[in-house]
C-alpha positions in Angstrom: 99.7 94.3 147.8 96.7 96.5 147.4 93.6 95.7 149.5 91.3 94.5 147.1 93.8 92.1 145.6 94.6 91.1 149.2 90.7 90.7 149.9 90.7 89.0 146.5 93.2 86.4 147.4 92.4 85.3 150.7 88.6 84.5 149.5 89.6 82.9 146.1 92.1 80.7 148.3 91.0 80.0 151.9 89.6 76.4 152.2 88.2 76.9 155.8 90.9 74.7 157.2 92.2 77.5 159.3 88.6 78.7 160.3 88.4 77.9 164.0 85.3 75.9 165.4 83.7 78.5 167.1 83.3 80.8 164.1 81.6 77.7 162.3 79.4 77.9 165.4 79.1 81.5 165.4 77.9 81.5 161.7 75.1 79.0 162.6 73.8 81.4 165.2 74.1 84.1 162.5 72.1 82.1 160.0 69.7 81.0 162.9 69.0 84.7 163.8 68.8 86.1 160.3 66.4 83.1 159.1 63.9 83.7 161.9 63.7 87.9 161.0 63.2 86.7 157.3 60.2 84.3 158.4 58.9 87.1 160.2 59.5 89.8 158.2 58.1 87.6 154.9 54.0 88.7 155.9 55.0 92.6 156.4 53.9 94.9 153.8 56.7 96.1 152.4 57.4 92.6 151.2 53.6 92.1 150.1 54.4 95.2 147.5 57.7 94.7 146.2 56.3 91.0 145.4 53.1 92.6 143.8 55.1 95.0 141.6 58.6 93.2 140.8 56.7 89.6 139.3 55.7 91.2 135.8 59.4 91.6 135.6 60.8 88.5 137.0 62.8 85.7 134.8 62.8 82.0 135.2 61.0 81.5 138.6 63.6 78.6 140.2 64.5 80.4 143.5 62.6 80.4 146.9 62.0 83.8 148.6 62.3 82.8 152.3 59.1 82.7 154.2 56.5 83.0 150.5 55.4 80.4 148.6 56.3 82.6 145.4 58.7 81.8 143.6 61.4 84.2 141.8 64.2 84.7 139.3 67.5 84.6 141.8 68.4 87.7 141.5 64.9 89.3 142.5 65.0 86.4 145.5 67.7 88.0 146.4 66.3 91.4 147.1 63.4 89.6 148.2 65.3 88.1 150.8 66.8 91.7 151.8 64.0 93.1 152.3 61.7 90.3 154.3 64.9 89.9 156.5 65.6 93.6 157.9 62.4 94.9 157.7 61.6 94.7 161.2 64.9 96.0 162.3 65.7 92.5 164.5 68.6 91.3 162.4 72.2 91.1 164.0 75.0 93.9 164.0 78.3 94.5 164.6 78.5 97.6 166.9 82.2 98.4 166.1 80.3 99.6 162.6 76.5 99.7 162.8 77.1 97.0 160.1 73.5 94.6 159.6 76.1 92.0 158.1 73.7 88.8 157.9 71.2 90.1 155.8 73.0 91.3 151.9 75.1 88.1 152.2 73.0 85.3 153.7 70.0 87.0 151.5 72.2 86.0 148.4 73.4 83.1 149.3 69.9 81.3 150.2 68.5 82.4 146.7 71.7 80.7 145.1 71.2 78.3 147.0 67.6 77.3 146.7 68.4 77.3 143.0 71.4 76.0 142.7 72.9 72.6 144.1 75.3 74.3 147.3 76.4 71.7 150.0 75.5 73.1 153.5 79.3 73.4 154.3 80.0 75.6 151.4 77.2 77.7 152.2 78.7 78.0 155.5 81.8 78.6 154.0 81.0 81.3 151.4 78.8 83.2 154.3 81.9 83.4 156.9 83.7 84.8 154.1 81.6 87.2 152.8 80.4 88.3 156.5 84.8 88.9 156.9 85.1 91.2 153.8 82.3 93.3 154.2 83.4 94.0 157.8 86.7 94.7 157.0 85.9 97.2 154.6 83.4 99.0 157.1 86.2 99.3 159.4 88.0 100.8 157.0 85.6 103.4 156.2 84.0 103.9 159.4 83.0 106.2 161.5 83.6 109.1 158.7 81.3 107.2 155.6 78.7 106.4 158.4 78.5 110.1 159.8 78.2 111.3 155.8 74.8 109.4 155.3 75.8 106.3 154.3 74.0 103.5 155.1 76.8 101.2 155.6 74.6 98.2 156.1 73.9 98.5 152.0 77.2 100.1 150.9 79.5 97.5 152.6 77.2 94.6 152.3 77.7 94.7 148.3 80.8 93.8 148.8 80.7 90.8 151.1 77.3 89.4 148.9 79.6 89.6 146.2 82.6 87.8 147.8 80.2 85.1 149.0 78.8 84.1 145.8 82.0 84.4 143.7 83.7 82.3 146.6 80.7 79.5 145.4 81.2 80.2 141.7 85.2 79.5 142.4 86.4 82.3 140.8 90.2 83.4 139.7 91.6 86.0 141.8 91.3 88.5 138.6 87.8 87.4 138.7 87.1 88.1 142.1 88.8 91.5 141.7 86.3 92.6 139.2 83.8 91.3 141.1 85.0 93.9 144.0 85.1 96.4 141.2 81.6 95.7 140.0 80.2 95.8 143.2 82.2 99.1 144.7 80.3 101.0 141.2 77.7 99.2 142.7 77.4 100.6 146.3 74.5 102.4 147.7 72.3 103.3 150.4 71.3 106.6 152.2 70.2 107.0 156.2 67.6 109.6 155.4 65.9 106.5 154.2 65.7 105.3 158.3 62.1 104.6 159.2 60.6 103.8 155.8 60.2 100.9 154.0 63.5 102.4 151.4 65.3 101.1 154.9 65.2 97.4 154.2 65.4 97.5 150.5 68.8 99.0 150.5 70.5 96.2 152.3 68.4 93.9 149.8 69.2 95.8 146.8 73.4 95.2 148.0 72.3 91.3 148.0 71.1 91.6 144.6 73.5 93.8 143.3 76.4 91.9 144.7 75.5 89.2 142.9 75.2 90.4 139.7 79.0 91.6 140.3 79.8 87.8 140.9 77.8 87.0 137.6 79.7 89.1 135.2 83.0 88.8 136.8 82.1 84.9 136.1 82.1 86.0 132.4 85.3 88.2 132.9 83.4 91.4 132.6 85.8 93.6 133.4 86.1 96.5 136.3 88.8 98.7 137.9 91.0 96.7 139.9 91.7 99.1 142.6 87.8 99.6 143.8 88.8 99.9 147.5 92.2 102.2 147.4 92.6 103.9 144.3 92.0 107.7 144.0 88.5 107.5 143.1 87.6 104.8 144.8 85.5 103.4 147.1 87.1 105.0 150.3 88.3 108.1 149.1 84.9 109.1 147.5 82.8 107.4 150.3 84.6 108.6 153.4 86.7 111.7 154.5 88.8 109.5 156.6 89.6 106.2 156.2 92.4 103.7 156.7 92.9 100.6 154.6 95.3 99.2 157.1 92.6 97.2 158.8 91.9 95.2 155.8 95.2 92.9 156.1 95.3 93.3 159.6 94.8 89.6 161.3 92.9 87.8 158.0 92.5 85.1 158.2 93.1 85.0 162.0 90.8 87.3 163.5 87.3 87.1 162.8 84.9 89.9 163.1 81.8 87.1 163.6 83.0 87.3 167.3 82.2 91.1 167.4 78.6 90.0 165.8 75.5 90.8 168.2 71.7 89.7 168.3 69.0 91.9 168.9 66.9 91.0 172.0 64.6 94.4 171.0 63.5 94.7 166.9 64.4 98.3 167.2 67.9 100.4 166.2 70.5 98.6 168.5 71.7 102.2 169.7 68.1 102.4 171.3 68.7 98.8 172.9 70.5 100.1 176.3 67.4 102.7 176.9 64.7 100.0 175.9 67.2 97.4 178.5 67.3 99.9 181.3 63.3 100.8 181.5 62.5 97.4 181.5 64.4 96.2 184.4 62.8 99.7 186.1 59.4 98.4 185.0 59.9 94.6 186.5 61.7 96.2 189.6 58.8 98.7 190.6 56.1 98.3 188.2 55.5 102.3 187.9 51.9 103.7 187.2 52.1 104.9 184.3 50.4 107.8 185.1 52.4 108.7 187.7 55.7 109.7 185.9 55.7 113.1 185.1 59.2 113.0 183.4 61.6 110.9 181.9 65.6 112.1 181.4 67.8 110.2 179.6 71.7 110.7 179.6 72.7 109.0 175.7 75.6 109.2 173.4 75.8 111.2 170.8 75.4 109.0 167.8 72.0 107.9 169.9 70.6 111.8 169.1 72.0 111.6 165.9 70.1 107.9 164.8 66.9 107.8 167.0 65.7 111.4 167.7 62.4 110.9 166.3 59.3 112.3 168.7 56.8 113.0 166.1 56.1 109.3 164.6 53.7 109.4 161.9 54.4 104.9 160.8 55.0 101.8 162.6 59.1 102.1 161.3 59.6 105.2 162.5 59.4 103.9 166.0 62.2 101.8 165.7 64.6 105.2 165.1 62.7 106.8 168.6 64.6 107.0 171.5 61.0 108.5 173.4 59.5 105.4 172.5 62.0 102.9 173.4 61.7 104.6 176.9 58.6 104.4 177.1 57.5 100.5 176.0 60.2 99.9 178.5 58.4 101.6 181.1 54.8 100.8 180.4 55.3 97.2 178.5 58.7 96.5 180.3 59.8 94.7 176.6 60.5 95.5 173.3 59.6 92.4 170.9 57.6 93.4 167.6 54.3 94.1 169.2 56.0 97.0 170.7 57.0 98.9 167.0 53.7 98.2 165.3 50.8 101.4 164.3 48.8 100.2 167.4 51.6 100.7 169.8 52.6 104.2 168.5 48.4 105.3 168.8 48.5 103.9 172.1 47.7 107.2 174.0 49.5 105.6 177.1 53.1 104.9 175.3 52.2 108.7 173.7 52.2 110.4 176.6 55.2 109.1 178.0 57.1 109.8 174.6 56.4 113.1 175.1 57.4 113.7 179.0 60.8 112.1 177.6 64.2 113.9 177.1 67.4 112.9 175.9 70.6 114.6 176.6 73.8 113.9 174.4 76.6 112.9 177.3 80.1 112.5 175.6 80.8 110.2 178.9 78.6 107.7 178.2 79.3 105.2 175.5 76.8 103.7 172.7 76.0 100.3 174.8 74.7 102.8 177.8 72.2 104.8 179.0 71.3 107.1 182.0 67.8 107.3 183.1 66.2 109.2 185.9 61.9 108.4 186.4 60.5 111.1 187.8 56.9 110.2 190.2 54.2 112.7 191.0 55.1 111.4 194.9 58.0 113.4 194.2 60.2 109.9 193.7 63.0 109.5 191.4 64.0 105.7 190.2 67.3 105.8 188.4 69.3 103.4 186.7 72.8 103.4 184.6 73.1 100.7 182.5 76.3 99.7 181.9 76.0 97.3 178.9 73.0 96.6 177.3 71.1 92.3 176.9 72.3 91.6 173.5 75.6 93.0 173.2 78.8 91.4 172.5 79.4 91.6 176.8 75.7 90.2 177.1 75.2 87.9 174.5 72.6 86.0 173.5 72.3 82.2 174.8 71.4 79.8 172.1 68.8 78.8 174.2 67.5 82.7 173.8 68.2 82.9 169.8 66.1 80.1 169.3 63.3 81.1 171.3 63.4 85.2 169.7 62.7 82.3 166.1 60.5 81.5 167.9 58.8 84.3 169.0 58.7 85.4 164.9 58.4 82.6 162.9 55.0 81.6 164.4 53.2 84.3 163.4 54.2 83.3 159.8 54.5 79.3 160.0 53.3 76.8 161.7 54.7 75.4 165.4 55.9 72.0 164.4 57.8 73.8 161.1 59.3 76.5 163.0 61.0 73.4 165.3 62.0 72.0 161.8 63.8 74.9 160.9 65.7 75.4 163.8 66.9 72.0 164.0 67.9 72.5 160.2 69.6 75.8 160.9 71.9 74.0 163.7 72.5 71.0 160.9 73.2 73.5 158.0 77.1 72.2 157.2 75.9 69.0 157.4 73.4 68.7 154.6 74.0 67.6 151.1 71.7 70.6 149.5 71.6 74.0 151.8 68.7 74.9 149.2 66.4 72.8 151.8 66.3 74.8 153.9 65.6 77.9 152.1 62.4 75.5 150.4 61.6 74.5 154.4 60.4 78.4 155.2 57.4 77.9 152.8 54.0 77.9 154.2 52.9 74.0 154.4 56.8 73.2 153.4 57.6 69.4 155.1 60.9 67.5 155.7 62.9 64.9 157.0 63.3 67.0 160.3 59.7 68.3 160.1 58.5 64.4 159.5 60.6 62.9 162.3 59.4 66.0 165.0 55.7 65.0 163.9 56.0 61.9 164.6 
């Protein structure tokens, strides 16, 4: 069997039986941590002017975008969402493929959702799924579509929007294969976009485009049925090498949510071990600041190849800067959103040491590391390996810590007493009658049951 019909089969027919309880668990932490980046990320500009220049074009305005008190056409929500939600480069990833995989499927499946009657455990349900597909077919296609340019985030999260909403419409399995079809023709995304606001709307731009696949598969518009494996499809023209094996391999079984990670820093995760290993050099000694004279880093490649922007002319491009992930770690000893905003990069202190920094490529150390030597004007060196970085799948995120990084964001957007709402919410999500209330409870001024009962 071909791997889109075999991707097609196993989401038109799995009924979450076989799903084990901590992937049901995992996928509320995954909607916890991508809920609180889309609070937070709904006051940033680059949502301010899509908003501004998409409403002239919007139809019937039924769907919530999460964190606005707007209201959109489904589809645009669903860009919407994308965009709010990766904007400040906080979301989860998987680092086996530099996937973002919350953001195009949850972004889809809360505009549905917030327009459409969807029972929390169907939500749940449709988002496990199309998390697994879009995974699947990133491992397939990764590392050689990733080192062409691709930004994989976008071009494999069409894919698993579109497998999430076409799980909710309950679609045939021809259906579904046109809707992989639809959405392969579909697949986009560039990394020279990195460090502009073109970043976050290509991973909302999959949400949106996936589900228009679903839509017109709904109404048997037709598409190729081998999108993944045929000649000129989706592997073969996106990727030099690539092997379709790992798309059958363990569905069903093995669930790539357990490779999923949360960012402690809202900055590229390859930058994470760098920003991980200053700070613990900043609480252990508290340098002077202007005492260091040089900073060396030993990286991996891919690090050089991501994040090797010194000169940083906007706020975003400091989230793609290895210089200045060593240096808020040195001088702020964190690296929370304050840290990537046009203040930090003017600050002539963080400047300086961007510039004394230097990053050397070592083939021996993997993408979860980082060497660093801090060289002092006493003629002291403090050095530190770090051998796997906070946040990573061997230094996970508590509960307890996901809930206070929502914290941390949603305030700056909503009030106290609603952010506590929404996190009880998140962790009840497959237990309410109408997942839509949740995307309605990231309003400004929103109130509910939860938010009632925690006033009172």
């Amino acid at each position: 069997m071909s791997a889109t019909q075999t991707l097609a089969d196993y989401v038109v027919n799995d009924d979450g039986s076989a799903i084990p309880a901590p992937i049901w668990q995992e996928a509320k932490r995954a909607i916890l941590n991508y809920l609180g980046c889309a609070v937070s990320g709904s006051i940033e500009p680059a949502l301010d002017v899509a908003i501004d220049t998409l409403a002239p074009f919007s139809g019937e305005r039924m769907a919530t975008v999460l964190g606005r008190r707007e209201r959109f056409d489904p589809l645009h929500a669903a860009l919407l969402n994308g965009i709010g939600s990766h904007v400040h480069e906080y979301d989860d990833t998987t680092p086996k493929n530099y996937i973002h995989p919350s953001v195009p499927v949850a972004s889809v499946l809360f505009a549905h959702a917030s327009a459409h009657p969807v029972s929390g455990r169907d939500f749940l349900h449709a988002f496990i799924l199309g998390f697994e597909v879009e995974s699947r077919i990133g491992d397939a296609v990764y590392p050689a579509h990733y080192e062409a340019g691709w930004h994989i985030t976008s071009t494999a999260g069409v894919f698993g929007a579109a497998a999430a909403t076409a799980k909710l419409f309950g679609l045939s399995t021809r259906q579904m294969v046109w809707a992989f079809g639809l959405a392969a023709t579909q697949s986009a995304g560039i990394r020279e976009m990195f460090g502009s606001m073109a970043k976050s709307f290509q991973p909302g731009r999959a949400a949106q485009n996936g589900y228009t696949a679903a839509l017109l598969a709904r109404a048997d518009f037709t598409a190729g049925e081998r999108a993944l494996e045929g000649p000129r499809g989706f592997a073969a023209v996106t990727a030099a090498e690539y092997d379709l094996s790992v798309i059958p391999a363990g569905l069903g079984v093995d669930f790539s949510l357990s490779d999923n990670a949360y960012k402690p820093y809202a900055a590229g995760l390859v930058v994470h071990p760098a920003i991980d290993g200053c700070s613990q050099l900043h609480r252990r000694y508290r340098p002077d600041p202007d005492a260091i004279v040089a900073v060396r880093l030993r990286v991996a490649p891919l690090v050089l190849d991501l994040c090797n922007k010194r000169d940083l002319r906007r706020a975003l491009q400091s989230k793609y800067s290895i210089y200045h992930a060593a240096a808020i770690g040195l001088v702020r000893g964190k690296g929370g959103l304050q840290e990537f905003t046009a203040e930090a990069v003017a600050d002539p202190v963080l400047a300086r040491i961007r510039e004394l920094t230097t990053a050397t490529a070592d083939e021996s150390v993997t993408e979860d590391q980082v060497g660093i030597e801090v060289e002092l004007a006493s003629g002291e060196t403090l050095s530190l390996f770090v051998e796997q970085s906070l946040g990573n799948v061997h230094r996970p995120l508590s509960d307890e810590q996901l809930e206070e990084k929502f914290r941390d964001q949603a305030v700056l957007a909503l009030p106290a007493a609603q952010v506590e709402a929404l996190i009880e919410q998140c962790w009840q999500i497959d237990s309410l009658d109408d997942a839509g209330e949740l995307a309605r409870a990231t309003v400004p001024g929103a109130t509910t049951p939860v938010a009632t009962a925690l006033a009172s």
